[in-house]
C-alpha positions as a printed NumPy array, in Angstrom:
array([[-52.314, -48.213, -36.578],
       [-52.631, -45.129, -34.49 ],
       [-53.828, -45.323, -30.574],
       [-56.513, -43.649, -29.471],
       [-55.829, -39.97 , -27.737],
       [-56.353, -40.865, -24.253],
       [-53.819, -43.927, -24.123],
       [-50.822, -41.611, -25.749],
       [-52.329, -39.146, -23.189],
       [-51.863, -41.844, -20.269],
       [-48.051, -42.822, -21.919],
       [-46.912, -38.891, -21.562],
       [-48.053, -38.465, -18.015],
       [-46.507, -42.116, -16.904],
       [-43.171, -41.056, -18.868],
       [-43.451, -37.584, -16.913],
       [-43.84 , -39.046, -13.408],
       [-41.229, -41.54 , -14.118],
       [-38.509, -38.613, -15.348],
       [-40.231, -36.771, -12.353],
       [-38.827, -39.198,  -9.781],
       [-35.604, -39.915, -10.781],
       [-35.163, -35.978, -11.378],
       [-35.872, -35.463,  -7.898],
       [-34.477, -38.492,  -6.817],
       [-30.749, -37.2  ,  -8.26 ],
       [-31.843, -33.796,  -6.409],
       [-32.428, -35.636,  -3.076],
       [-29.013, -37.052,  -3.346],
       [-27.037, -34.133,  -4.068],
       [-28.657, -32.034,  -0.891],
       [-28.224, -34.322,   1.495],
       [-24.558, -34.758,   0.331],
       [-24.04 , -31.353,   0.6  ],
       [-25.833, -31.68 ,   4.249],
       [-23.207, -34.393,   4.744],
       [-20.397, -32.104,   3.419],
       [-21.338, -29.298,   5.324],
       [-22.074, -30.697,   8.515],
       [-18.555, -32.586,   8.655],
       [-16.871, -29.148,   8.043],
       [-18.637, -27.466,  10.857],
       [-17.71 , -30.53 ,  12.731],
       [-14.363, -30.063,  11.859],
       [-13.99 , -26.409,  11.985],
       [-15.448, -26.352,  15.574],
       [-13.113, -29.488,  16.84 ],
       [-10.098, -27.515,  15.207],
       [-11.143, -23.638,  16.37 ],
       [-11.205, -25.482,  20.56 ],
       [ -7.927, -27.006,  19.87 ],
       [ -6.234, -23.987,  17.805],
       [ -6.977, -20.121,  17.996],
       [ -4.858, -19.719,  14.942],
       [ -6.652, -22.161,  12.922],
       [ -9.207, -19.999,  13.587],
       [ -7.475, -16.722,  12.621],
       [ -6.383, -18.162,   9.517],
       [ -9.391, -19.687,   8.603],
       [-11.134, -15.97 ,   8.937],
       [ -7.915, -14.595,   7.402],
       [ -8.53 , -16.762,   3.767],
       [-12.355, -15.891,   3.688],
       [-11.959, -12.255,   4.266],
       [ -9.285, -12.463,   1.102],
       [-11.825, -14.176,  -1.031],
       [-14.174, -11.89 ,  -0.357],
       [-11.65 ,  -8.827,  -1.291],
       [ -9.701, -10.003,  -3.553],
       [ -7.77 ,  -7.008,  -5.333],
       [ -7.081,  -7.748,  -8.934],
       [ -4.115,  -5.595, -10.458],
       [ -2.971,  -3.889, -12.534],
       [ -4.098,  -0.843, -11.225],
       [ -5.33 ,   2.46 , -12.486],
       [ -7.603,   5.623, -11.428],
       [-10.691,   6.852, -11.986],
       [-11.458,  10.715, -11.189],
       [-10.252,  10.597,  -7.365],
       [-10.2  ,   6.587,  -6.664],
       [ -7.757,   3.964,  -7.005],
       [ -9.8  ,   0.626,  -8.989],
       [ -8.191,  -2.279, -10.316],
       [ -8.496,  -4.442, -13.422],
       [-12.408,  -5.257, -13.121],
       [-13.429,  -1.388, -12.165],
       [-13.602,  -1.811,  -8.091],
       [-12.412,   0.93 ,  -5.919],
       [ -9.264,   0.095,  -4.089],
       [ -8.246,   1.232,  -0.698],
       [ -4.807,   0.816,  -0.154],
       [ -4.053,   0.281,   3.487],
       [  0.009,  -0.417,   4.641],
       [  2.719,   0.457,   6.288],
       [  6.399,   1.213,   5.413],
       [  9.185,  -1.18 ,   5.785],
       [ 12.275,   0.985,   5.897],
       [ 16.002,  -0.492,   6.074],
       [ 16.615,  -0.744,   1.856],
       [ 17.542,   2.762,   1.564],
       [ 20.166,   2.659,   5.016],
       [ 24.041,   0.903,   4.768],
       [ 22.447,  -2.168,   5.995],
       [ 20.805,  -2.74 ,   2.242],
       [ 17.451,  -4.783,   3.92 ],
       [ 14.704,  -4.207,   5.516],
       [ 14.782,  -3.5  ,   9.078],
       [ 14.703,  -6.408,  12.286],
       [ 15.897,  -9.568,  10.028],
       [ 18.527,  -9.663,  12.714],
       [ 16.017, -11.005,  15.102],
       [ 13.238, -12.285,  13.107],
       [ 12.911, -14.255,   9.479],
       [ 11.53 , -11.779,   6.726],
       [  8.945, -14.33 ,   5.599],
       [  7.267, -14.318,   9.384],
       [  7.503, -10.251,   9.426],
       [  5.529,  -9.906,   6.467],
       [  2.53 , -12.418,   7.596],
       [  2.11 , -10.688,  10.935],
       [  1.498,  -7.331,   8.664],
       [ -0.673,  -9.69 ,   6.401],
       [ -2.095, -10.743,   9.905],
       [ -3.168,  -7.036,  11.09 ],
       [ -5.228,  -6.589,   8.204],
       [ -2.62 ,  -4.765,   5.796],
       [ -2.627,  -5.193,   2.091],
       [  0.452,  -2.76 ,   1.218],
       [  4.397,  -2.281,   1.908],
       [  5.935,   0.612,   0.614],
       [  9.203,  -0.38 ,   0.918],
       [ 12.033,   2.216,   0.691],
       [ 15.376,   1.892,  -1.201],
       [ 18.502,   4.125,  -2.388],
       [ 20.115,   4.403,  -5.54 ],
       [ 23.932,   3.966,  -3.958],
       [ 22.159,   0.343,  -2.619],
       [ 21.007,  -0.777,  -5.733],
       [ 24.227,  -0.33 ,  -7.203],
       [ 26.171,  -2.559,  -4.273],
       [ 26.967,  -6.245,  -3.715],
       [ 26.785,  -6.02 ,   0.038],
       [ 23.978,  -6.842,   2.401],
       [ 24.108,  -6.705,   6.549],
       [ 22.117,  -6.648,   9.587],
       [ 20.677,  -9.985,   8.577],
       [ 20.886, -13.416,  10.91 ],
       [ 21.449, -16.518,   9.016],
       [ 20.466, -18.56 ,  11.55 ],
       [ 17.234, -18.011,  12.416],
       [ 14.129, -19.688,   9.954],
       [ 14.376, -18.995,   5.804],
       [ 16.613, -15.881,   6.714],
       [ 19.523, -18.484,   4.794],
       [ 17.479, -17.362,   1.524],
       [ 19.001, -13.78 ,   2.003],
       [ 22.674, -15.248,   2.059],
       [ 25.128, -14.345,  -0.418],
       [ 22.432, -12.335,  -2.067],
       [ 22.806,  -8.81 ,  -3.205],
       [ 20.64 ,  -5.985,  -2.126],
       [ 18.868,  -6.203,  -5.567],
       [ 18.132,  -9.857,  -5.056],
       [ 16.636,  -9.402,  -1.58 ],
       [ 14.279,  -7.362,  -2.956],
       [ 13.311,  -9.847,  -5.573],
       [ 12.574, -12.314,  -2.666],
       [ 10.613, -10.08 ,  -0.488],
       [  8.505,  -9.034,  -3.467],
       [  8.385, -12.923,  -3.728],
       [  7.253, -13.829,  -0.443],
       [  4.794, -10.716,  -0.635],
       [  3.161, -12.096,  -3.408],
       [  2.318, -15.338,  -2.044],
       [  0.991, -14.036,   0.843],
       [ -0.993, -11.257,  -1.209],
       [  0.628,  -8.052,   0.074],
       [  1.021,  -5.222,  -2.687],
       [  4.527,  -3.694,  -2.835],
       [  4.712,   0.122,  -3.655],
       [  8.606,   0.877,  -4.529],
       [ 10.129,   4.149,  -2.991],
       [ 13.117,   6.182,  -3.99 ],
       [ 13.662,   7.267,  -0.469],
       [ 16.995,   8.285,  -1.205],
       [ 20.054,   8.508,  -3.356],
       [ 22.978,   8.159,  -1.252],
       [ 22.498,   5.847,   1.805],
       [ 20.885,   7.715,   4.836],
       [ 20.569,  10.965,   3.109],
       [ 17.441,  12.045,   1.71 ],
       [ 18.753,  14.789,  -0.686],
       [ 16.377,  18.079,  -1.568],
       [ 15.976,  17.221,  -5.06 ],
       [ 15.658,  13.808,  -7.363],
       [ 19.728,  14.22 ,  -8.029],
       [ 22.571,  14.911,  -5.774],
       [ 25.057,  13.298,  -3.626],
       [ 27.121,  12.066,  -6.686],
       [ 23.995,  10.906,  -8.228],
       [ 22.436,  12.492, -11.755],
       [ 19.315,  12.804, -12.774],
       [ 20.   ,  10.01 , -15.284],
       [ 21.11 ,   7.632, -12.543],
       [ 17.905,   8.041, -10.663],
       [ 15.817,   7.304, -14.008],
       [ 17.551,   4.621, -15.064],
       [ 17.845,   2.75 , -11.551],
       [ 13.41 ,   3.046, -11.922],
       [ 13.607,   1.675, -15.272],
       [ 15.828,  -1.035, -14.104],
       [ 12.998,  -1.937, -11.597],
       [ 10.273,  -1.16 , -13.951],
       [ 11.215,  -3.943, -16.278],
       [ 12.688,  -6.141, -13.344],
       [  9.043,  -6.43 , -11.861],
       [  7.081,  -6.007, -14.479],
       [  5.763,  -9.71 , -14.813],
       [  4.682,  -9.249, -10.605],
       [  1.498,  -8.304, -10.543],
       [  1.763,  -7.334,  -6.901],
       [  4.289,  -4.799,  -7.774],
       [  1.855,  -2.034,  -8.103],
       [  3.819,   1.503,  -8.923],
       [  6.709,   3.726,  -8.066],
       [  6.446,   6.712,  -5.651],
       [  9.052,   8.904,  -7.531],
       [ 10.998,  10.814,  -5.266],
       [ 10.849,  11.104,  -1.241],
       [  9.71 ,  14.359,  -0.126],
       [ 11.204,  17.037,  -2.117],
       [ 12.439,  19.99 ,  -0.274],
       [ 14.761,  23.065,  -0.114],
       [ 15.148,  24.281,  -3.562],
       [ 12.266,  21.967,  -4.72 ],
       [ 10.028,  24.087,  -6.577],
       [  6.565,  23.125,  -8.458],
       [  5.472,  25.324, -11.692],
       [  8.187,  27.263, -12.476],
       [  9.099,  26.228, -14.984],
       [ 13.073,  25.759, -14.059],
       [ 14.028,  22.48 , -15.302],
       [ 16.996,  22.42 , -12.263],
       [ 14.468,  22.735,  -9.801],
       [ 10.951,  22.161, -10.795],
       [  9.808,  18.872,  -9.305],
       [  6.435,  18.463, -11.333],
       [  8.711,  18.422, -14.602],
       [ 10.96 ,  16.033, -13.78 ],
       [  8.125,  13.749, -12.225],
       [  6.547,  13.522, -15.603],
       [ 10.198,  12.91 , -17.495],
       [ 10.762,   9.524, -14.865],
       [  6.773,   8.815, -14.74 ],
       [  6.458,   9.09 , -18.547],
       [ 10.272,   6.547, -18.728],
       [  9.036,   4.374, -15.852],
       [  5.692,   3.753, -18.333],
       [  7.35 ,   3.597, -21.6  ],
       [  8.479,   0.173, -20.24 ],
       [  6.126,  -0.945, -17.768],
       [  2.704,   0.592, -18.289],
       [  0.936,  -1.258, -16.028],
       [  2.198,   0.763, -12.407],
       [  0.813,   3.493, -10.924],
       [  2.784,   7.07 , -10.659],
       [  3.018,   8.164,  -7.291],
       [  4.268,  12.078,  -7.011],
       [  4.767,  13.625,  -3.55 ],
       [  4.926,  17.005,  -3.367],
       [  7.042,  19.665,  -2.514],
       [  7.441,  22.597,   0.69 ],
       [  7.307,  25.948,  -1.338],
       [  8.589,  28.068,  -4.297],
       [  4.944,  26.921,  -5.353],
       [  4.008,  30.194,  -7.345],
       [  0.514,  31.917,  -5.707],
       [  0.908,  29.181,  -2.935],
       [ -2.172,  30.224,  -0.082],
       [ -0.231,  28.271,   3.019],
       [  3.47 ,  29.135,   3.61 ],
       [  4.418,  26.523,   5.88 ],
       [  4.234,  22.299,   5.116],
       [  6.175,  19.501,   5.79 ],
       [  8.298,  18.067,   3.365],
       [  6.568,  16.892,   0.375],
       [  3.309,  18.156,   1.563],
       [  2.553,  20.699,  -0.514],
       [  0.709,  19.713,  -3.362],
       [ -0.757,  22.954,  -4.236],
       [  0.743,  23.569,  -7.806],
       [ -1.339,  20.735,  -9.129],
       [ -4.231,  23.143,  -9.121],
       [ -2.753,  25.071, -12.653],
       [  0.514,  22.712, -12.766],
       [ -0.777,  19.12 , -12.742],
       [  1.636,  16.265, -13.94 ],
       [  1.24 ,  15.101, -17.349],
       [  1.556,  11.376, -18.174],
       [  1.444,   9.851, -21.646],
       [ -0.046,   6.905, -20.464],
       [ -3.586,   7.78 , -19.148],
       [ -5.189,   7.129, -15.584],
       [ -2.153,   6.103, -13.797],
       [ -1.352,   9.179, -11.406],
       [ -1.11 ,   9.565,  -8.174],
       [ -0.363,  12.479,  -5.927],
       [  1.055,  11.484,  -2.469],
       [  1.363,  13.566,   0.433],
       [  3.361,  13.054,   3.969],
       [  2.048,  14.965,   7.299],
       [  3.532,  14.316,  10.615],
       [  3.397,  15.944,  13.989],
       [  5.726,  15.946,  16.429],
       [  9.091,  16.761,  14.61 ],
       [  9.522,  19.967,  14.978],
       [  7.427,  23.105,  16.243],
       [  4.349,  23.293,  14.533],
       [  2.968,  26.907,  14.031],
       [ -0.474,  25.707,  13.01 ],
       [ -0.964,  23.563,  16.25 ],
       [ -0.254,  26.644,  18.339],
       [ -3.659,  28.201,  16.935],
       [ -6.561,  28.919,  18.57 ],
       [ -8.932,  26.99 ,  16.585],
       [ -6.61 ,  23.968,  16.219],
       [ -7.488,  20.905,  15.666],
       [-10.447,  22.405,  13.821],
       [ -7.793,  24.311,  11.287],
       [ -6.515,  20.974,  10.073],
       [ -9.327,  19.744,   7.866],
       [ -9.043,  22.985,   6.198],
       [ -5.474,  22.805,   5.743],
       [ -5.304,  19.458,   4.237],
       [ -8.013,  20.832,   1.648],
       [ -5.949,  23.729,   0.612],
       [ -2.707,  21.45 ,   0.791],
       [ -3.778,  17.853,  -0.955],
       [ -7.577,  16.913,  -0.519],
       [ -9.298,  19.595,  -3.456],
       [ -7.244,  17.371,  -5.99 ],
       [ -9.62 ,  14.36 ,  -4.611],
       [-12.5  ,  16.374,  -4.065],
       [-12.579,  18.181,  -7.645],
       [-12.117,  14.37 ,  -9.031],
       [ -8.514,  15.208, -10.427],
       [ -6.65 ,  12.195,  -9.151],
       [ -6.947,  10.143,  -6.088],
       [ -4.968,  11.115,  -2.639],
       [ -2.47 ,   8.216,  -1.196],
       [ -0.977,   9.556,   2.256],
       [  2.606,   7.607,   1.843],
       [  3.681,   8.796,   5.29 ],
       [  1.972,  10.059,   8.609],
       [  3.26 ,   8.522,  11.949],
       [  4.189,   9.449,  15.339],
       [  4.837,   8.022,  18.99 ],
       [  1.418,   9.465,  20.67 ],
       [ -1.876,   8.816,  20.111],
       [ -3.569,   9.779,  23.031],
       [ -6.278,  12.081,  23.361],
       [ -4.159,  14.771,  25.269],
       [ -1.297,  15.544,  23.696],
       [ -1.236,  17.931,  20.609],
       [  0.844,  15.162,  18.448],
       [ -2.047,  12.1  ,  19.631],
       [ -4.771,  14.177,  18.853],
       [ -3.622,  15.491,  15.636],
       [ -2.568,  11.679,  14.598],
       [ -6.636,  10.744,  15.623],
       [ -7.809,  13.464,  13.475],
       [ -6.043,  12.504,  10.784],
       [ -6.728,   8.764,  10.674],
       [-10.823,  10.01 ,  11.211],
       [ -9.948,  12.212,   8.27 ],
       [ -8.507,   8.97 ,   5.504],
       [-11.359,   7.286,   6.94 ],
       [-14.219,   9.883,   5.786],
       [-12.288,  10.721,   2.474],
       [-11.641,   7.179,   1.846],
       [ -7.849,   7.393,   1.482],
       [ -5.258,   5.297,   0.762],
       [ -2.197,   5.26 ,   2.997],
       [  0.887,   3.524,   4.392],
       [  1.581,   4.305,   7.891],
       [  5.407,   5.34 ,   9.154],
       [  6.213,   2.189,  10.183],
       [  6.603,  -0.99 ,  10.669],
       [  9.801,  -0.436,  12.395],
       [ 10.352,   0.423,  16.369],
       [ 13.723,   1.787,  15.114],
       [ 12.516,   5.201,  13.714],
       [ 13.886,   7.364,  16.011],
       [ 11.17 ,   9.768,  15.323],
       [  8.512,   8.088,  15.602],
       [  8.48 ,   4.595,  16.626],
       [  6.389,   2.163,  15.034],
       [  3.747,  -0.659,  14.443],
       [  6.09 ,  -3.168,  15.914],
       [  7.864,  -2.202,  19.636],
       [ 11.473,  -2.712,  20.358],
       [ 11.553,  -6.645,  20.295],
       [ 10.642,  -6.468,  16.982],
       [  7.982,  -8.69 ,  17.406],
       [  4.972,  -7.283,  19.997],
       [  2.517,  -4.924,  18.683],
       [  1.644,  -1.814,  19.762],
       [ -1.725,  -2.18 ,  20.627],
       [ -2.417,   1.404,  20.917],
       [ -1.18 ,   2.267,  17.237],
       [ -2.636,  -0.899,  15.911],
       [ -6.753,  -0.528,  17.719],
       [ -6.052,   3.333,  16.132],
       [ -5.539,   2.362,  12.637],
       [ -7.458,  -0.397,  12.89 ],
       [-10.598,   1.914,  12.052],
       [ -9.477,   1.971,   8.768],
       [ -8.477,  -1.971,   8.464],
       [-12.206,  -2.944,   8.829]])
């Protein structure tokens, strides 16, 4: 027997208060546990920030990571750097020389452990370390200028200079720092004009990046190889002489570095002249990157190059400082040098190396090091400062002679483009 309408009527709006109330009942209980929740880690945080300034550092430290997370591998789109899910990348870091010298490690482990040098970069707001090597150290069984005795330094002992690179790149990766590999040189100590020399063939310097190539490939933080270190002298670029020409045999070791490990990106300095139809006769040392305007490197696998320039300023004299309308004339030289392969969306612009002692407002060397960093931070450049290191003779570094202060003044400079 059927009711009548207005009693199922009453039924569906009892049924819909009752579901009603314990729907919002269940709601009630979740918010104010996630009141509770909250409130006892603001209590926390603040009772732990009074007591500890580096709780505090590290707590801002992990949220600015989640926030920025970089997911490799990486490739290139027109004139930026994105990784696996399409985001731009800026790449901002510093080099970590000591691989490529007789010592066989990076630089200062004599006074510090390697895994507390590479937080306090993590610290300053760097995600990058290109970190030098040579061929001749590869090769070797010997490591030095490493103290035993002082924090997880014992890691390094007994270890060859290949396997202290696997446990930096380790360490790196758990505390999220990128690693760009550099053949800095082939013989310890000397960087030679072209990518063979000083006993060394052009095979040996292939096969030591395929070695790595495959050695890293399953680290994700390993992110590419930077070919050769700022070819000089006899370096040409588009002529076509396979003794000499630099762009040629950057695609022969890009095009074997990918055929193994297709995931890294190409980096390719450039060269100082025998550039045919070059407009600017004088550059540093790898600087000239003019031949990629009718000579660009050819990769087989697509999206993965990289052109790197260096620029310093206080090495030698400098005939375009001594002009009347410097520093004005430098934007205009690193557009006819490097930047038009950014700006015509060829490839993207890494600066691998640009350092120096001053950067003051005064002095010619501080005030072309200011422009410079105002420069990366308009175009959006990636970069990795020279250095870490105090040791650099030539220009000194992040770190001062104790190997552990900062230099404030270097650090509050580049730290315009750490934001």
């Amino acid at each position: 027997m059927s009711r009548p309408i207005f009693v199922k009527q009453g039924f569906t709006i009892i049924r819909n208060i009752g579901f009603s109330i314990v729907y919002y009942y269940k709601k009630w209980r979740q918010v104010t546990k996630n009141i509770t929740v909250g409130l006892t880690l603001v209590l926390l945080y603040t009772i732990l920030s009074s007591c500890s300034p580096w709780f505090v550092n590290q707590f801002d430290m992990a949220r600015s990571a989640a926030a920025t997370t970089i997911v490799p591998p990486l490739s290139t789109r027109g004139s930026t750097i994105i990784d696996a899910k399409g985001r731009v990348v800026l790449l901002r870091g510093v080099n970590w020389f000591g691989m490529e010298l007789k010592e066989h490690t990076p630089h200062g482990l004599w006074v510090r452990d390697y895994k507390d040098m590479l937080a306090q970069m993590k610290s300053l707001g760097y995600n990058v370390i290109r970190l030098p090597y040579s061929v001749q150290g590869l090769r070797s069984s010997n490591i030095s200028g490493v103290d035993f005795y002082i924090g997880s330094n014992k890691d390094l002992q007994g270890k060859t200079p290949l396997e202290v690179m696997d446990l930096v790149i380790q360490e790196a990766q758990r505390q999220g720092l990128f690693i760009l590999l550099d053949s800095q040189t082939l013989k310890d100590g000397q960087i030679p004009e072209l990518w063979y020399g000083d006993g060394f063939t052009e095979k040996d310097w292939i096969d030591s990046w395929t070695l790595l190539a495959k050695r890293y490939k399953g680290y994700s933080n390993v992110i590419g190889a930077d070919l050769k270190n700022e070819p000089h002298g006899r370096a040409s670029w588009g002529t076509g002489d396979r003794a000499t020409d630099w762009r040629l045999a950057a695609e022969r070791a890009g095009n074997s570095i990918l055929s193994v490990n297709p995931n890294w990106l190409i980096v390719v300095e450039g060269v100082v002249e025998n550039v045919p139809g070059q407009k600017q006769s004088r550059y540093w040392w790898g600087a000239n990157l003019e031949g990629v305007r009718k000579y660009p490197v050819r990769l087989r696998v697509p999206k993965k190059l990289v052109y790197s320039p260096h620029e310093y300023g206080n090495l030698v004299d400098i005939p375009w400082f001594r002009e009347r309308t410097f520093p004005k004339n430098l934007y205009q030289r690193w557009e006819i040098g490097f930047q038009y392969i950014a700006t015509q969306g060829i490839a993207p612009i890494w600066i691998g190396e640009f350092g120096g002692y001053q950067v003051d407002t005064k002095s010619k060397e501080g005030i072309w090091q200011r422009q410079l960093v105002d420069y990366i931070d308009q175009k959006k450049l990636s970069f990795t400062y020279w250095c870490w290191n105090p040791n650099s003779k030539d220009t000194g570094g992040i770190l001062l002679d104790d190997w552990k202060t900062i230099n404030t003044d270097k650090q509050k400079l580049l730290g315009r483009l750490l934001r």
